[in-house]
N, CA, C and O of each residue as an XYZ file, in Angstrom:
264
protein
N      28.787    -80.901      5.638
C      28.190    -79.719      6.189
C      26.674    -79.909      6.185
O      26.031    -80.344      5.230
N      26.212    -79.554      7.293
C      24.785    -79.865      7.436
C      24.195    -78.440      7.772
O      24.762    -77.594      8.463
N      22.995    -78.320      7.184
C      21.712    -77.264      7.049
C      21.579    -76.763      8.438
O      21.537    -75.612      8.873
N      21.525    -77.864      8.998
C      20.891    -76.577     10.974
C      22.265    -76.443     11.462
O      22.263    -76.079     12.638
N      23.664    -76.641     10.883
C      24.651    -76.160     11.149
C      24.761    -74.911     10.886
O      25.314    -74.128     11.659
N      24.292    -74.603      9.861
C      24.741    -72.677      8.641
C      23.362    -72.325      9.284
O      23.203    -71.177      8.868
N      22.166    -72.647     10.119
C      21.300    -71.706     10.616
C      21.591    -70.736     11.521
O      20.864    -69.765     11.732
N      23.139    -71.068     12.335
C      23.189    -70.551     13.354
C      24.520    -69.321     12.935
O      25.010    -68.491     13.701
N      24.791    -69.513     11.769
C      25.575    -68.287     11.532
C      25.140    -67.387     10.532
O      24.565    -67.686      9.485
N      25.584    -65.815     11.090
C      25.672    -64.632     10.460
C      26.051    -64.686      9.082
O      26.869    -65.451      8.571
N      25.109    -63.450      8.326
C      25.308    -63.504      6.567
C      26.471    -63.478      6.325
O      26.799    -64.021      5.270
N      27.724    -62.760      7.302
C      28.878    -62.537      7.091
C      29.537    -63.832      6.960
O      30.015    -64.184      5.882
N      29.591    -64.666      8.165
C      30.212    -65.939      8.019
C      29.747    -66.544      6.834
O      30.600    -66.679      5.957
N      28.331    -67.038      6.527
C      27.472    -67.558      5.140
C      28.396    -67.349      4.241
O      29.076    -68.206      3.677
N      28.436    -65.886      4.062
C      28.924    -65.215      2.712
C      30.434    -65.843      2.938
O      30.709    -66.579      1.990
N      31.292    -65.783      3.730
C      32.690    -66.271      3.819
C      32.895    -67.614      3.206
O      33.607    -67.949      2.259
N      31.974    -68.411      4.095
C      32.030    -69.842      3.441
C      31.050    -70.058      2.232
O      30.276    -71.012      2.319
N      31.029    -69.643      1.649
C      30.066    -70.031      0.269
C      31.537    -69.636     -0.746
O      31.894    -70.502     -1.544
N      32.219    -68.512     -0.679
C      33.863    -67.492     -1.072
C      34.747    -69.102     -1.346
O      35.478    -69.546     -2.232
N      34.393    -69.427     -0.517
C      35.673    -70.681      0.143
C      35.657    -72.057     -0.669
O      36.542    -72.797     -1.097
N      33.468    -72.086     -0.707
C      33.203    -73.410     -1.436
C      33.838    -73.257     -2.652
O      34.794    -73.901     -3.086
N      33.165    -72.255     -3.222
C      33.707    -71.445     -4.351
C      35.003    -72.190     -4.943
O      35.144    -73.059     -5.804
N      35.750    -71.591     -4.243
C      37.306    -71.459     -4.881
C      37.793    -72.746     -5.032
O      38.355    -73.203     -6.026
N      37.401    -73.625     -3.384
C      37.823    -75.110     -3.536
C      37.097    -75.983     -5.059
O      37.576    -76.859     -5.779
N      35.794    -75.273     -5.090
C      35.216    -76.105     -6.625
C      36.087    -75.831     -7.958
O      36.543    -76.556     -8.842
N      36.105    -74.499     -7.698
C      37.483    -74.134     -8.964
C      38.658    -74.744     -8.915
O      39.197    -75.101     -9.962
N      39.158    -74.929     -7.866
C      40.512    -75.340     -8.325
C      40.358    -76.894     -8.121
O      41.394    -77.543     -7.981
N      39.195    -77.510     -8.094
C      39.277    -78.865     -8.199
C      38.774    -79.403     -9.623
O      39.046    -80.457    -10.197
N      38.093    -78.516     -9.938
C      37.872    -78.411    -11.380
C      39.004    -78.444    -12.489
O      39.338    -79.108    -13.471
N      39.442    -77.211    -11.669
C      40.560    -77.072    -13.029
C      41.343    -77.448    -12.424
O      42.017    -76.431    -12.254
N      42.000    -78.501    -11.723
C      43.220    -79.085    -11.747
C      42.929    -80.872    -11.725
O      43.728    -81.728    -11.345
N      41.394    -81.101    -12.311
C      41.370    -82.389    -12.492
C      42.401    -82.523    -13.980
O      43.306    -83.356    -14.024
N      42.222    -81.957    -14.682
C      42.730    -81.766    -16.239
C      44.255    -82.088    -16.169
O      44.744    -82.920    -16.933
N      44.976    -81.440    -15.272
C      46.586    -81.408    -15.239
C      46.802    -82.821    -14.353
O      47.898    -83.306    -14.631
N      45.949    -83.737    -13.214
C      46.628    -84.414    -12.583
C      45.460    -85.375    -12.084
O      44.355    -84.878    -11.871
N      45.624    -86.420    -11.938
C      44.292    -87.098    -11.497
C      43.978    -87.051    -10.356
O      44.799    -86.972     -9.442
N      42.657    -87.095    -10.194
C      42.089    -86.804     -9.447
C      41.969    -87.825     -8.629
O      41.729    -88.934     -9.106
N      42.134    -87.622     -7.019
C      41.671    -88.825     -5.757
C      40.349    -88.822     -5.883
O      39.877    -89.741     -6.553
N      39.560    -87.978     -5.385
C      38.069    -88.490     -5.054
C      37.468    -87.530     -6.248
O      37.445    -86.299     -6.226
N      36.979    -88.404     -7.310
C      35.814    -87.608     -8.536
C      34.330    -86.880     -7.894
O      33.717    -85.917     -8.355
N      34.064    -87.571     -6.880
C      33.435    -87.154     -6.220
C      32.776    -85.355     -5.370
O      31.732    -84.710     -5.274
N      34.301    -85.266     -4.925
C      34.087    -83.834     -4.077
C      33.552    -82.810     -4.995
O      32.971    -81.875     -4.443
N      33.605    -82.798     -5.879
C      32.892    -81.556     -6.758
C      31.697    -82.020     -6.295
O      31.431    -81.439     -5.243
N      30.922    -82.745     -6.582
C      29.313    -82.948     -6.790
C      29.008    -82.774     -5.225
O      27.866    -82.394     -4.965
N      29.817    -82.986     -4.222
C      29.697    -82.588     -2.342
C      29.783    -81.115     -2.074
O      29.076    -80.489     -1.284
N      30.950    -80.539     -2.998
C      31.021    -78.740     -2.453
C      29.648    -78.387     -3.935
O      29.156    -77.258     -3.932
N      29.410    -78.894     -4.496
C      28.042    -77.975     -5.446
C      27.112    -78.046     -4.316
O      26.476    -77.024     -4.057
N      26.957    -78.971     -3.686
C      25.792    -79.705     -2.989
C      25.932    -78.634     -1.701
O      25.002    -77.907     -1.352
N      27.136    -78.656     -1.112
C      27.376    -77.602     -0.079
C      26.948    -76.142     -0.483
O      25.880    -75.652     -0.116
N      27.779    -75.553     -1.190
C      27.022    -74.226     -1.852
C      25.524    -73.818     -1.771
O      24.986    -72.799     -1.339
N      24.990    -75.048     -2.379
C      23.263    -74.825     -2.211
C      23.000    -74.782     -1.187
O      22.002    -74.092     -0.982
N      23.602    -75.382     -0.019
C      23.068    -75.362      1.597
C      23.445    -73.992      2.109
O      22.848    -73.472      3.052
N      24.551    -73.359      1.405
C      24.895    -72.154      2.212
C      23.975    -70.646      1.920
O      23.698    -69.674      2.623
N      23.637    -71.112      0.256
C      23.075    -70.647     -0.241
C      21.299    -70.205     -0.025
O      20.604    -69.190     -0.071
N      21.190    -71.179      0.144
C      19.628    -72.111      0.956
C      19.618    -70.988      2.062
O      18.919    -69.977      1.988
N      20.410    -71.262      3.017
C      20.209    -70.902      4.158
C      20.873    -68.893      4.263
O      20.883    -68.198      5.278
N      21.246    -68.562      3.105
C      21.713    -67.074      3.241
C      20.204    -66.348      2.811
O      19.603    -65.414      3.341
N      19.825    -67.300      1.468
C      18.345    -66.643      1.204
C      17.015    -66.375      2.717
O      16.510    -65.323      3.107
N      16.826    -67.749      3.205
C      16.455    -67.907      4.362
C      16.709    -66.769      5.709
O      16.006    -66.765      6.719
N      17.643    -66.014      5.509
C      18.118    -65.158      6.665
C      17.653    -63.681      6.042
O      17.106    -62.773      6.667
N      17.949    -63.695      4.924
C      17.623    -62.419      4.157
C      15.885    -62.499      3.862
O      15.501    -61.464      3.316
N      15.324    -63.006      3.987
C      13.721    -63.176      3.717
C      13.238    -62.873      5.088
O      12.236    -62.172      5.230
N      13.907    -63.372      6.144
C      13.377    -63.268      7.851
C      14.171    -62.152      8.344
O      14.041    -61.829      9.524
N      14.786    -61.673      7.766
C      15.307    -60.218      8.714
C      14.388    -58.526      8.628
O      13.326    -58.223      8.084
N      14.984    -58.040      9.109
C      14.188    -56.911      9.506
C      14.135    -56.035      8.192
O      15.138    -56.052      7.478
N      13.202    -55.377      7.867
C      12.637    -54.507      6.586
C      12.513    -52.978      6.958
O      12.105    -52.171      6.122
């Protein structure tokens, strides 16, 4: 997921997919413990994602109307 991708969507969508990163980090988290894991990796990609969605929700809320 790339940054001038999430520029072009609404806080609503933002907020949806940040819900989503969310959950996928949780349950990759907690189900490394019960079963091994394919890629050790994707956690440290959806943290990394989050901040971009995140990044860019602050960014919309600083430039909107007052």
């Amino acid at each position: 997921m790339r940054y001038r991708d999430l520029k072009d969507k609404t806080p609503e969508e933002l907020k949806e997919i940040l819900r989503g990163l969310q959950v996928k980090t949780g349950q990759l988290r907690f189900g490394s413990g019960s079963s091994p894991q394919k890629d050790s990796s994707q956690i440290g990609k959806n943290k990394k994602d989050i901040a971009r969605v995140m990044t860019a929700l602050k960014a919309l809320s600083s430039t909107g109307p007052k």
